[in-house]
Biopython code that builds the backbone (N, CA, C, O; Angstrom):
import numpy as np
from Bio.PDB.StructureBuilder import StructureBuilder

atoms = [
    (1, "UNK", "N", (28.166, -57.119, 12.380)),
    (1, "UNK", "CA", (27.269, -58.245, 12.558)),
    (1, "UNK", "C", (26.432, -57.993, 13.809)),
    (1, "UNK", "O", (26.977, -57.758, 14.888)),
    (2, "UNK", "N", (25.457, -58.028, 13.702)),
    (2, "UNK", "CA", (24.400, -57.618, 14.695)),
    (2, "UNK", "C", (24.586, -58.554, 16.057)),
    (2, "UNK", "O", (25.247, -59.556, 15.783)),
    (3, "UNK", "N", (24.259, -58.508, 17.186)),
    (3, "UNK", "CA", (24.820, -59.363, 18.382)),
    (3, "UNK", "C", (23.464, -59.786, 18.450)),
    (3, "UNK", "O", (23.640, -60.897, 18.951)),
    (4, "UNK", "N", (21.980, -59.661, 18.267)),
    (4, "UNK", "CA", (21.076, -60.025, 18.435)),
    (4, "UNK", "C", (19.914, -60.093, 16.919)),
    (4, "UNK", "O", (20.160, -59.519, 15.858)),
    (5, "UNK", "N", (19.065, -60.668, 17.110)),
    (5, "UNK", "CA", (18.078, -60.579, 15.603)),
    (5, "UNK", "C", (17.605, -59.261, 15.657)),
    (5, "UNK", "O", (16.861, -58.848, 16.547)),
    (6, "UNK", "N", (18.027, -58.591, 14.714)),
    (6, "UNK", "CA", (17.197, -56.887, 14.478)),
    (6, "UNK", "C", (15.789, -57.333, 14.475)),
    (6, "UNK", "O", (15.243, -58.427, 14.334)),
    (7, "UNK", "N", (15.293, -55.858, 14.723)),
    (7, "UNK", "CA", (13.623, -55.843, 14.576)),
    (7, "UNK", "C", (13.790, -54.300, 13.181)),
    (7, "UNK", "O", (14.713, -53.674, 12.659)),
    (8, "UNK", "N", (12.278, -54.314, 13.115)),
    (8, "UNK", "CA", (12.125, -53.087, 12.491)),
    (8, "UNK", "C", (13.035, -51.752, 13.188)),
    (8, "UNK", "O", (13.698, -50.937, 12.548)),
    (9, "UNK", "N", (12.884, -51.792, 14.401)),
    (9, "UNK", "CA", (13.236, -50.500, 15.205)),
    (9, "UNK", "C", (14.608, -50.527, 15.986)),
    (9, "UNK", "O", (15.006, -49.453, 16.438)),
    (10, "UNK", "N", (15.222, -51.452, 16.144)),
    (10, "UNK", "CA", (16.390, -51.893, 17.166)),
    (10, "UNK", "C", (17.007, -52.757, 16.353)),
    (10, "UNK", "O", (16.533, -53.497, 15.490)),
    (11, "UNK", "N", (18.489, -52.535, 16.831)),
    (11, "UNK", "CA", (19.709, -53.576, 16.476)),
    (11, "UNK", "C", (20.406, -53.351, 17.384)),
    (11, "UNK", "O", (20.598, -52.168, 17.661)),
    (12, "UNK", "N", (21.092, -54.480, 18.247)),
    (12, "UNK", "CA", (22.755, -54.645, 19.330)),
    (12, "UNK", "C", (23.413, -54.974, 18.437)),
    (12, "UNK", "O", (23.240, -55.959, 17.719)),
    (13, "UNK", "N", (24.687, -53.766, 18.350)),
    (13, "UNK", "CA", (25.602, -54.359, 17.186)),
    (13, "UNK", "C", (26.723, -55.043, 18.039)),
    (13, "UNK", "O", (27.522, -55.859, 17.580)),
    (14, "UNK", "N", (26.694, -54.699, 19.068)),
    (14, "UNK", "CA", (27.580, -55.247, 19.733)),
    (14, "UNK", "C", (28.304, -55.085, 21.567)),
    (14, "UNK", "O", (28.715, -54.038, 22.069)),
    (15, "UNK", "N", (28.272, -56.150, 22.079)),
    (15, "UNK", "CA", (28.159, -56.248, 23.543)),
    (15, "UNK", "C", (29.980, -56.052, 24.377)),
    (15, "UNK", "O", (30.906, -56.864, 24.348)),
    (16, "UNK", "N", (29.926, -54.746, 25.003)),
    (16, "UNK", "CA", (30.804, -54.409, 25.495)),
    (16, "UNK", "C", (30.960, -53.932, 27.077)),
    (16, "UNK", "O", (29.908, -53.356, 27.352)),
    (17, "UNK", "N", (31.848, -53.934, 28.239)),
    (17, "UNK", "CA", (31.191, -53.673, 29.545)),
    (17, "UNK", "C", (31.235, -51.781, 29.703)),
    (17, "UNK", "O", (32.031, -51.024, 29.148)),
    (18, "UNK", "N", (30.389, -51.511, 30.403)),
    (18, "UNK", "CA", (30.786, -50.074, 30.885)),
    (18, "UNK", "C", (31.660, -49.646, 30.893)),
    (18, "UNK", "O", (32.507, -50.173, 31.614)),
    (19, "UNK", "N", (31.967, -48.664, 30.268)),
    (19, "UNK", "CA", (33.794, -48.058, 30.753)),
    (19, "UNK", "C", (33.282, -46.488, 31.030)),
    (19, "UNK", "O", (32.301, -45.843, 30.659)),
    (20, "UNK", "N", (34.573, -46.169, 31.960)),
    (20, "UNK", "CA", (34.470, -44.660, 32.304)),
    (20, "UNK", "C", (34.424, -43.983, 31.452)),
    (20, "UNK", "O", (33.573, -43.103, 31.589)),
    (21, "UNK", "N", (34.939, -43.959, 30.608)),
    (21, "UNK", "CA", (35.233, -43.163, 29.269)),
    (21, "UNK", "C", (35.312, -43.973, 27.791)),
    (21, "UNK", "O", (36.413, -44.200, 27.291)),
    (22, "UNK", "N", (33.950, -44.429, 27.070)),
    (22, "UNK", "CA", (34.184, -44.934, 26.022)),
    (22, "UNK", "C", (34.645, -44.547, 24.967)),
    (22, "UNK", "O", (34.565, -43.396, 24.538)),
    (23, "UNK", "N", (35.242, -45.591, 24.377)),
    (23, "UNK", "CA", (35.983, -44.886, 23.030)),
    (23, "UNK", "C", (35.223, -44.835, 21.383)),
    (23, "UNK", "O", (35.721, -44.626, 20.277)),
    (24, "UNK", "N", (33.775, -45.134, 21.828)),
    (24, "UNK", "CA", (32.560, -45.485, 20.866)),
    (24, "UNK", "C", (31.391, -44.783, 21.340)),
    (24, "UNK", "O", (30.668, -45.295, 22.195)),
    (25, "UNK", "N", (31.154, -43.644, 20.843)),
    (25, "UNK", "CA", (29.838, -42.946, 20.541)),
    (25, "UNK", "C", (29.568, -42.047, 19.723)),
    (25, "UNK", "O", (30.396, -41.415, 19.067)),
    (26, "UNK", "N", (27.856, -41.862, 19.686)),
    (26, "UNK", "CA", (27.466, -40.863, 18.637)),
    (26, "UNK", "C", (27.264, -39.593, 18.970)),
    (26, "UNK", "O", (26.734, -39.202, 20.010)),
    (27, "UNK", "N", (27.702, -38.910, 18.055)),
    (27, "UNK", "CA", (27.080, -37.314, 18.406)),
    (27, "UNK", "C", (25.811, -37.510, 17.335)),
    (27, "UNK", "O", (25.662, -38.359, 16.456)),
    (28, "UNK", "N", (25.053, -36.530, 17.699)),
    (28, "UNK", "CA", (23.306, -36.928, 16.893)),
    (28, "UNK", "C", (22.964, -35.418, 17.310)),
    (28, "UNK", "O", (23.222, -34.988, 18.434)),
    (29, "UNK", "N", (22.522, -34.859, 16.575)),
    (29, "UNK", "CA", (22.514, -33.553, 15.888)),
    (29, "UNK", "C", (21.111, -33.032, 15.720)),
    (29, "UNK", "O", (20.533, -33.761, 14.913)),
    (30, "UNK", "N", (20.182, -31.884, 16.237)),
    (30, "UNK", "CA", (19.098, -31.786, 16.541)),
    (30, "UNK", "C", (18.731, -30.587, 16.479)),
    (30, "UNK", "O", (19.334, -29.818, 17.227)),
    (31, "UNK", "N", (17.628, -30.004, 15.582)),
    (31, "UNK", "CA", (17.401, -28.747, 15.378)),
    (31, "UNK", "C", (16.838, -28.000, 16.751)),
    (31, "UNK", "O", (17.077, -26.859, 17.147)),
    (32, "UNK", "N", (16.019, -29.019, 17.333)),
    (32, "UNK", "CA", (15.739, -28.487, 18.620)),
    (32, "UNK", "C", (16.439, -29.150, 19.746)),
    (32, "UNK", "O", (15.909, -30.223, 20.034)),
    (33, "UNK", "N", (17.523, -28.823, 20.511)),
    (33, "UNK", "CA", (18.708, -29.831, 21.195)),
    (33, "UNK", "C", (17.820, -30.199, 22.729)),
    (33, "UNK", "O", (17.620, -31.184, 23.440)),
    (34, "UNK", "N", (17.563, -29.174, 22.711)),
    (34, "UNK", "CA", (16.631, -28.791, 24.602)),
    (34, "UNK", "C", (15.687, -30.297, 24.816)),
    (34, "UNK", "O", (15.875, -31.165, 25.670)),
    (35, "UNK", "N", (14.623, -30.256, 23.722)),
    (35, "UNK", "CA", (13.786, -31.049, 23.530)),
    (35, "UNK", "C", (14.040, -32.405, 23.198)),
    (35, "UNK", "O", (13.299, -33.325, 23.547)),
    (36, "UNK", "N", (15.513, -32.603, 22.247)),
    (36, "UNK", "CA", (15.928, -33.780, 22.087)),
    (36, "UNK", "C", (16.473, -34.479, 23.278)),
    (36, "UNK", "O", (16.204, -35.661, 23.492)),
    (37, "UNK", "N", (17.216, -33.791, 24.038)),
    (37, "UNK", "CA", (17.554, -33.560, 25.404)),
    (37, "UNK", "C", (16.246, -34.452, 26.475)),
    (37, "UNK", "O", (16.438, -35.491, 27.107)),
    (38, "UNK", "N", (15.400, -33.926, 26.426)),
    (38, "UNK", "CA", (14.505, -34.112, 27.238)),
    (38, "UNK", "C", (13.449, -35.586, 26.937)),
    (38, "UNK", "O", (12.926, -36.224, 27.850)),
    (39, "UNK", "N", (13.276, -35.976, 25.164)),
    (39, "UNK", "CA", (12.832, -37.180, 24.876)),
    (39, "UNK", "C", (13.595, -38.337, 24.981)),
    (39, "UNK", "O", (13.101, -39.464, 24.961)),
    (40, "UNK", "N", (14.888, -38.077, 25.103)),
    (40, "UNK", "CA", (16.181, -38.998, 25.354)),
    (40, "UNK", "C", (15.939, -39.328, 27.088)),
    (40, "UNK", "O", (15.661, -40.395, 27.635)),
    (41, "UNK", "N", (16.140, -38.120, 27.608)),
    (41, "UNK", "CA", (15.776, -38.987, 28.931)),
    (41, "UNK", "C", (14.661, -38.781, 29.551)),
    (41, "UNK", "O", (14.704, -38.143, 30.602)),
    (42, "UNK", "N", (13.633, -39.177, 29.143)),
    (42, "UNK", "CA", (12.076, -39.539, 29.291)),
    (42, "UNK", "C", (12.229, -41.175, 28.497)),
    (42, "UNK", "O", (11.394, -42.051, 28.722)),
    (43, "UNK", "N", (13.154, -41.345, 27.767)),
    (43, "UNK", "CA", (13.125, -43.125, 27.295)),
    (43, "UNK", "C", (14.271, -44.011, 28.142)),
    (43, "UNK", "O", (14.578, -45.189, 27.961)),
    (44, "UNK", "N", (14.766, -43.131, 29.055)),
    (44, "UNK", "CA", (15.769, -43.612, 30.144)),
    (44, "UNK", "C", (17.328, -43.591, 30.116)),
    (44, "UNK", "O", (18.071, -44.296, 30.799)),
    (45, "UNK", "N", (17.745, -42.473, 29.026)),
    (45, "UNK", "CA", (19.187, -41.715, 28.914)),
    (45, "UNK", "C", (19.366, -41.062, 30.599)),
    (45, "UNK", "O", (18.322, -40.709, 31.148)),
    (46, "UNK", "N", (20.218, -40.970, 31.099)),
    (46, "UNK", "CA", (20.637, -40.235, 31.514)),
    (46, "UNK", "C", (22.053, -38.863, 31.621)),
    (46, "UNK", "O", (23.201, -39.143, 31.275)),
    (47, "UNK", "N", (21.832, -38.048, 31.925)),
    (47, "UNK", "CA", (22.955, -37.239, 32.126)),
    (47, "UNK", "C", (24.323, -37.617, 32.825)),
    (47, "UNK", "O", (24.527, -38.097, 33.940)),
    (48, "UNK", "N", (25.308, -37.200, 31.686)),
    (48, "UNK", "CA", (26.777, -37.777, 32.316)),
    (48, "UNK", "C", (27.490, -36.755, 32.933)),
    (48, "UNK", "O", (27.568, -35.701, 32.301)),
    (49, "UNK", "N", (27.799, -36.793, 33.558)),
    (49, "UNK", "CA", (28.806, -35.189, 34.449)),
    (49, "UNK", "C", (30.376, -35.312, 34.233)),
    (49, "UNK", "O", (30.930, -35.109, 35.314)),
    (50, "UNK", "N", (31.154, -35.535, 33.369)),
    (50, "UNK", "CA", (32.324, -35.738, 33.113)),
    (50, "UNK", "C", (33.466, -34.431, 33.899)),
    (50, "UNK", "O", (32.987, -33.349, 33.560)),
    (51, "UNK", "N", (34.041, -34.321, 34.297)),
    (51, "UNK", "CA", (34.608, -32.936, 34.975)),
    (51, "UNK", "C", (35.564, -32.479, 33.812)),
    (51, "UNK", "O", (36.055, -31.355, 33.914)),
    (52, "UNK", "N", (35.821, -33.122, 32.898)),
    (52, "UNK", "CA", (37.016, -33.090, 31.893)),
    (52, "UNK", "C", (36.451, -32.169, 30.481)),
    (52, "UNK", "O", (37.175, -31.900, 29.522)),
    (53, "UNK", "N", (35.219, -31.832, 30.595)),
    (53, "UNK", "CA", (34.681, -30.996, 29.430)),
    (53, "UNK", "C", (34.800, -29.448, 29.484)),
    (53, "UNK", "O", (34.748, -29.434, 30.713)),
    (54, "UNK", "N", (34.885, -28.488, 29.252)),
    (54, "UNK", "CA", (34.684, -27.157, 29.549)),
    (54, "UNK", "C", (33.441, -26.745, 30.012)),
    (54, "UNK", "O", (32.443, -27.453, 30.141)),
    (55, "UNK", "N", (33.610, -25.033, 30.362)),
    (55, "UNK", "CA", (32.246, -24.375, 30.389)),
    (55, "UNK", "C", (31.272, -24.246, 29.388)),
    (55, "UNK", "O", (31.729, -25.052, 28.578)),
    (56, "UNK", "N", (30.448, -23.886, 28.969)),
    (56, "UNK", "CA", (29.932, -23.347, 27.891)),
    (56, "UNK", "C", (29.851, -24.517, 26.739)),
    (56, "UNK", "O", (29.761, -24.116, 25.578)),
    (57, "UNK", "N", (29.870, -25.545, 26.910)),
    (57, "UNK", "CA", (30.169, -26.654, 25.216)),
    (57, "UNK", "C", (28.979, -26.817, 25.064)),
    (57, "UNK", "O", (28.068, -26.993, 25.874)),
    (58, "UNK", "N", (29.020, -26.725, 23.531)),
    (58, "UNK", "CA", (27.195, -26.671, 23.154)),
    (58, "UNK", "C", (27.093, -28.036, 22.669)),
    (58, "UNK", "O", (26.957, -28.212, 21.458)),
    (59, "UNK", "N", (27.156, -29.332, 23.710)),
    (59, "UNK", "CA", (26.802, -30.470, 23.443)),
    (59, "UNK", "C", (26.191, -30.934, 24.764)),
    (59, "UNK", "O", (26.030, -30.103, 25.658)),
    (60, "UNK", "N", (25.760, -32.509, 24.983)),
    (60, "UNK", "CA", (25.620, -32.967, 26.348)),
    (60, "UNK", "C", (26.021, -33.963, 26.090)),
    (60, "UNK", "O", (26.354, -34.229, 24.935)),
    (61, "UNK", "N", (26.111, -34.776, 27.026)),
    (61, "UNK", "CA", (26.454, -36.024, 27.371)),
    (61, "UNK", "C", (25.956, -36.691, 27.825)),
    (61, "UNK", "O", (26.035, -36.594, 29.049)),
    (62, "UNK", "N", (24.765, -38.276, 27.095)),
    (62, "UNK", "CA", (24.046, -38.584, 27.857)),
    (62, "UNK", "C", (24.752, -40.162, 28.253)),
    (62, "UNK", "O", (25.885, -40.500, 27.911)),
    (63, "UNK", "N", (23.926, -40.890, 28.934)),
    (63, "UNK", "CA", (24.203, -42.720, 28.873)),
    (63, "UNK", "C", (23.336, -42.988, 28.474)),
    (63, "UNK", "O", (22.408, -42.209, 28.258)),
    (64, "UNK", "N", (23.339, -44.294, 28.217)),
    (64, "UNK", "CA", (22.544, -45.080, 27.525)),
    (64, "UNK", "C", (21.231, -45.718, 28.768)),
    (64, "UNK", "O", (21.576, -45.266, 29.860)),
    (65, "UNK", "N", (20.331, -46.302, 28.884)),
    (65, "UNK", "CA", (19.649, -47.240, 29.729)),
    (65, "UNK", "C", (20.614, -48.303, 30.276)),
    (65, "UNK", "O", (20.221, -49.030, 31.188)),
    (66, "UNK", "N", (21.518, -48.401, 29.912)),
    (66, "UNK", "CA", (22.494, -49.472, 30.588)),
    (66, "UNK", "C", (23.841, -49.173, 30.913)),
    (66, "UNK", "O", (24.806, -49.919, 31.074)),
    (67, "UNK", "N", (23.655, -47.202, 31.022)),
    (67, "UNK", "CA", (24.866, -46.624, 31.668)),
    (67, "UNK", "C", (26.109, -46.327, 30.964)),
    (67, "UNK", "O", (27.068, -45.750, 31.476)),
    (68, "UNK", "N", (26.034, -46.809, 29.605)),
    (68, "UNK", "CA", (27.189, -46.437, 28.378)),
    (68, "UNK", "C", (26.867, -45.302, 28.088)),
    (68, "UNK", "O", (25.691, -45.093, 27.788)),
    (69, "UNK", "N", (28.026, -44.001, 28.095)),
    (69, "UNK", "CA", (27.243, -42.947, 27.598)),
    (69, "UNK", "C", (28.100, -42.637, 26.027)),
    (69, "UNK", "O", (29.102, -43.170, 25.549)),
    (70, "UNK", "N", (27.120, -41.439, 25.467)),
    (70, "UNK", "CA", (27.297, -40.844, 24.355)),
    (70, "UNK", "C", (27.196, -39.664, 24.527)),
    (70, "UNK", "O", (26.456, -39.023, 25.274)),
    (71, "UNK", "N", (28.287, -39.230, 23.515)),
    (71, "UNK", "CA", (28.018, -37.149, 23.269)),
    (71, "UNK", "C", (27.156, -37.046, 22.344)),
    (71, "UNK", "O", (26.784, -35.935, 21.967)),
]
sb = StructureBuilder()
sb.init_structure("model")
sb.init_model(0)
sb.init_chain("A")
sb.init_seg("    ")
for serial, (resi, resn, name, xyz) in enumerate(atoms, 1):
    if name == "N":
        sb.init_residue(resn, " ", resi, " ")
    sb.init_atom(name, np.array(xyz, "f"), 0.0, 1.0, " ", f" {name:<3s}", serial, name[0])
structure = sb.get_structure()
């Protein structure tokens, strides 16, 4: 159930506080990752620095504009 009236482009499905480590996100999958990378935070994602991931993982980790992040 949506937490707010959808539009064409946006839906809040639902309102939860920051946590260090959420137990809810998307991985989202991108032929060009670098670039997806870079339009994500140009709309105000930022980069998460988790110390708990390895070297080399061919993913990132961003937050959201309100600091929730996603892989």
């Amino acid at each position: 159930m949506p937490r707010d009236e959808p539009d064409d482009t946006w839906v809040a499905l639902s309102e939860t506080p920051v946590q260090d480590r959420p137990r809810v996100h998307l991985d989202l999958y991108a032929s060009d990752q670098a670039a997806e990378i870079d339009r994500l935070l140009g709309l105000g994602a930022s980069h998460v620095d988790w110390q708990d991931y390895p070297e080399g993982v061919d993913f990132a980790v961003l937050a959201d504009t309100d600091g929730a992040a996603s892989a």
